[in-house]
N, C-alpha and C positions, 0 to 999 in steps of 0.2 A: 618473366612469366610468373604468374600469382596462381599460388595452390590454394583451394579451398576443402576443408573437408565439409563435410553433409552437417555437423555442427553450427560450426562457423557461418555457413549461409544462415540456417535458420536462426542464431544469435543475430544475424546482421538486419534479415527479416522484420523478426521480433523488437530488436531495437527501433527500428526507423518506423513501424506502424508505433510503437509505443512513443516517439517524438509526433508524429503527423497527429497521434491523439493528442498530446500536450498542448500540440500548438492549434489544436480544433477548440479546446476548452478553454485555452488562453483567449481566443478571439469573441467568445461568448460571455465571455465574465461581464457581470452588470457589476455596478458600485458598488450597489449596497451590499453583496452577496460575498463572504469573507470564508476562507476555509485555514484555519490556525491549525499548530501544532503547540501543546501544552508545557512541552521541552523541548529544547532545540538536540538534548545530546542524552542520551541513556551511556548504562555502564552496567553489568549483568554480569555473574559468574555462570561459566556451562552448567549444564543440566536444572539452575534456576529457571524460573516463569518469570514473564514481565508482560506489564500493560500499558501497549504503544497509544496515545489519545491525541486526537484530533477535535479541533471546535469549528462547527459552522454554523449559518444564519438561519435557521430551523425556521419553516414559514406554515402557521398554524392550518392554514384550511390547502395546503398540496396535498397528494395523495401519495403515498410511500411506493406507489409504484414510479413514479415518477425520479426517484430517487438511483444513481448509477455511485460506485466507487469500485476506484480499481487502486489497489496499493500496492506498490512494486517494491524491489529492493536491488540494489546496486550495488554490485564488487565487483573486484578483478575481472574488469570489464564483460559481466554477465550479469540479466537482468531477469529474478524470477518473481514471479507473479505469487506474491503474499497471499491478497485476498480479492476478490469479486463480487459484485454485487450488483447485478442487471435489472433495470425496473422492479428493485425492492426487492430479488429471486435472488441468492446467494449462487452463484456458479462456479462448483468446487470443481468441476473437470478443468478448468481452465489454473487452477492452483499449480504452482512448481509443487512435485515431489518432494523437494527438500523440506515444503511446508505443512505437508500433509495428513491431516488426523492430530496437528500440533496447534491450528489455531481458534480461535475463536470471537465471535464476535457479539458486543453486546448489543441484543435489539432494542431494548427498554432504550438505552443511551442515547439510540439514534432520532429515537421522538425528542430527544430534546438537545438535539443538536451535538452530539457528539460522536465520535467513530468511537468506541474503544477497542482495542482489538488484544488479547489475550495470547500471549506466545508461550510455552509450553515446552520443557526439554530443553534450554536453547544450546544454539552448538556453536564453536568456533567461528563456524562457517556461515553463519546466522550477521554475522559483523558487516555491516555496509551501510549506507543511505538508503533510508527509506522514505517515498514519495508516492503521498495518497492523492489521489486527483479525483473529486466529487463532479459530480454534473447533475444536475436538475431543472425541471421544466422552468425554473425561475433563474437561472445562473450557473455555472459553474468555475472552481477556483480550484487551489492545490496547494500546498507545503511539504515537507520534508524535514526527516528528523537523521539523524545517525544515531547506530546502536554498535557500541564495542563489547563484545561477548569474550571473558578471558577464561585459560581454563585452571581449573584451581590450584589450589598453591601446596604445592608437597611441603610436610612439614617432617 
């Protein structure tokens, strides 16, 4: 007999809509439409800031509404929602708590093709894979970085 608590479903939820997205985006990727990450690996002491970047194929005459990113983060097998961004609308309700009022992101950047996203405090617990998944009326693609967050050194 398999116990569930009211967590764990919605972890399991949350997971499996956040794969059936992956694999929505994965099936629409055009060629040419490419979404990088700038480092494959960050390294950070707690309570330091750091700027996670992503590069993509910025297309001069789309409209920024058009524009979706959803950036997640992955540990010990739990998956919380970094940042959001819905035809070009930033949607902080949908943000994990753990991220909140901590991140940032730059708009200038995104006109020219890049995510940057601004993290803030960072905590132990901040340590996982992170995977940004773009989508737009022209394409969409994804990458993934890790970030190891340590916490400081007693001297």
């Amino acid at each position: 007999m398999l116990h569930h608590d009211s967590g764990g479903v919605l972890l399991t939820e949350k997971m499996i809509c956040r794969v059936l997205l992956l694999i929505s985006l994965i099936s629409c990727v055009s060629g040419t439409f490419e979404v990088k990450v700038t480092q494959t690996s960050y390294q950070a002491e707690e309570n330091h800031n750091i700027t996670l970047e992503w590069m993509f194929t910025p297309k001069p005459d789309s409209s920024s509404t058009s524009l979706n990113i959803f950036c997640d983060m992955f540990n010990d097998h739990k998956v919380s929602v970094l940042y959001h961004l819905r035809e070009g609308v930033e949607v902080p309700e949908s943000q994990d708590e753990q991220f909140a009022g901590r991140v940032q992101c730059d708009k200038d950047a995104l006109r020219e093709g890049r995510i940057r996203l601004h993290v803030s405090r960072l905590r132990t617990e901040d340590s996982g894979l992170y995977l940004c998944q773009l989508r737009t009326d022209y394409g969409g693609n994804s990458d993934r970085c890790r970030l190891n967050v340590t916490g400081k050194m007693i001297q």
